[in-house]
N, C-alpha and C positions, 0 to 999 in steps of 0.2 A: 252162729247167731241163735238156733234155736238152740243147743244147749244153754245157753247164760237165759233164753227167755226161761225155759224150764228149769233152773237151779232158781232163779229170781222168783217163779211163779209159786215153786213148792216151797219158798222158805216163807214167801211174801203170807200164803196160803195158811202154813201154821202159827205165821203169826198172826192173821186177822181172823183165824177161822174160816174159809173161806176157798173156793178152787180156782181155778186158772180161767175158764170158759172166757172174761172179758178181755184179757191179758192176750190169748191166744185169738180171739177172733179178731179183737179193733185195737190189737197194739199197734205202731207205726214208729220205724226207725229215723220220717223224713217229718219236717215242718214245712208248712206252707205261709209266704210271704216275703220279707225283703229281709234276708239275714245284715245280722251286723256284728261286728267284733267285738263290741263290750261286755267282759264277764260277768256285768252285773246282768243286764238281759239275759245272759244263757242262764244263770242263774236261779232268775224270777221263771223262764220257762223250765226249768227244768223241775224245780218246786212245784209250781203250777200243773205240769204234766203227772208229776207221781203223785199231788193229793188226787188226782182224777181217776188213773189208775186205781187207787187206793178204794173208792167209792166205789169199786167198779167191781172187785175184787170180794167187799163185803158182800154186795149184791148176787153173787156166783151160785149157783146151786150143782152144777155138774158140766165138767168137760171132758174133752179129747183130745189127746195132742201124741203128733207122731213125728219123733225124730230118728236123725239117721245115728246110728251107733257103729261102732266099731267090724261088727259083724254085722251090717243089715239094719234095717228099720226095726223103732220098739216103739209100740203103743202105750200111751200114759193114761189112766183115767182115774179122774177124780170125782167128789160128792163129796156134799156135806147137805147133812138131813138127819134123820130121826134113825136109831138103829133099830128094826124090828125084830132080828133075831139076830144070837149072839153064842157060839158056843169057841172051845177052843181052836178049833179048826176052819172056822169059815163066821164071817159078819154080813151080814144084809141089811143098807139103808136104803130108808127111801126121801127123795127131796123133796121141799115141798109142793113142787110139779107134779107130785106122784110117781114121778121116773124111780125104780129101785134096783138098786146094782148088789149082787153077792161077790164078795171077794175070800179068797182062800186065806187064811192064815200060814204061814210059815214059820221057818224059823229064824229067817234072819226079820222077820215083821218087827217094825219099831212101834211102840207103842208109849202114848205121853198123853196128859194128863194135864189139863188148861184150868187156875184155879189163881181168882186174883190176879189177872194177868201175867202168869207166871205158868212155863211148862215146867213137868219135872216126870221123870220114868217111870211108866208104870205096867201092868200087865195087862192083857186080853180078858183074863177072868176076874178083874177090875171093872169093864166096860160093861154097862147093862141095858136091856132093851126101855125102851125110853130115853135114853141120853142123845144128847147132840154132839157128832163126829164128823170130822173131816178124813176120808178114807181116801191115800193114794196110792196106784197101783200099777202095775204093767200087767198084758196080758192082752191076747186077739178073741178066744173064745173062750177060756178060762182066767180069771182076772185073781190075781194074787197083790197081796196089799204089802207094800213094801212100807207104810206111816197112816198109823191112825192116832188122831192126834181126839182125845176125848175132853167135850166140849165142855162136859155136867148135862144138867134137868135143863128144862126151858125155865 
């Protein structure tokens, strides 16, 4: 289960701009009430449930999520906020909470470019301080970014 939340949350993420925080604290796999068999009802809640999600998602500024992986536990963290510093090896934002997270650059870091609704591949020394990015990462005290997905200016 949490893997498919966390592929759902980081795809969910680069498509709204946005990080997991809501997805991973107040998602819920049950409903409450009198279930009933009609498809058309799961349906209408299930539409109902992802635009909420969806809202919830926009509103995100930074989370943490920890799944079990194959070898052992792997911490996820994400942000989206303003980059204040920016070299080829390491990115610093902060949200607009003021929380600011530095993430290592690598080399397998993906990097994409949100413009007219549309990502498309781009580089690290593309991304400039003032931009708005969505940074996701693994890492316990050293945080390496495995998708920064670059938002543009405000």
């Amino acid at each position: 289960m949490y893997r498919s939340v966390l592929i759902t949350g980081v795809t969910a993420a680069a498509i709204v701009g946005a990080g997991t925080t809501a997805l991973a604290t107040t998602g819920s796999d049950t409903t409450s009430g009198t279930p009933t068999n009609t498809s058309s009802t799961t349906d209408q809640a299930n539409k109902a449930g992802q635009a909420g999600k969806n809202k919830l998602l926009r509103r995100a500024l930074h989370a943490q999520i920890v799944t079990k992986g194959k070898n052992g536990f792997v911490t996820h963290d994400f942000i989206k906020g303003t980059v204040t510093s920016v070299s080829a090896t390491s990115i610093t934002v902060e949200a607009a909470d003021k929380r600011s997270e530095t993430f290592t650059i690598a080399k397998d870091t993906t990097v994409r470019a949100r413009a007219n609704g549309k990502a498309t591949a781009s580089t690290i020394g593309k991304v400039a301080t003032g931009d708005r990015v969505l940074v996701a990462g693994t890492g316990t005290t050293t945080l390496t970014a495995k998708h920064v997905v670059d938002l543009g200016r405000k």
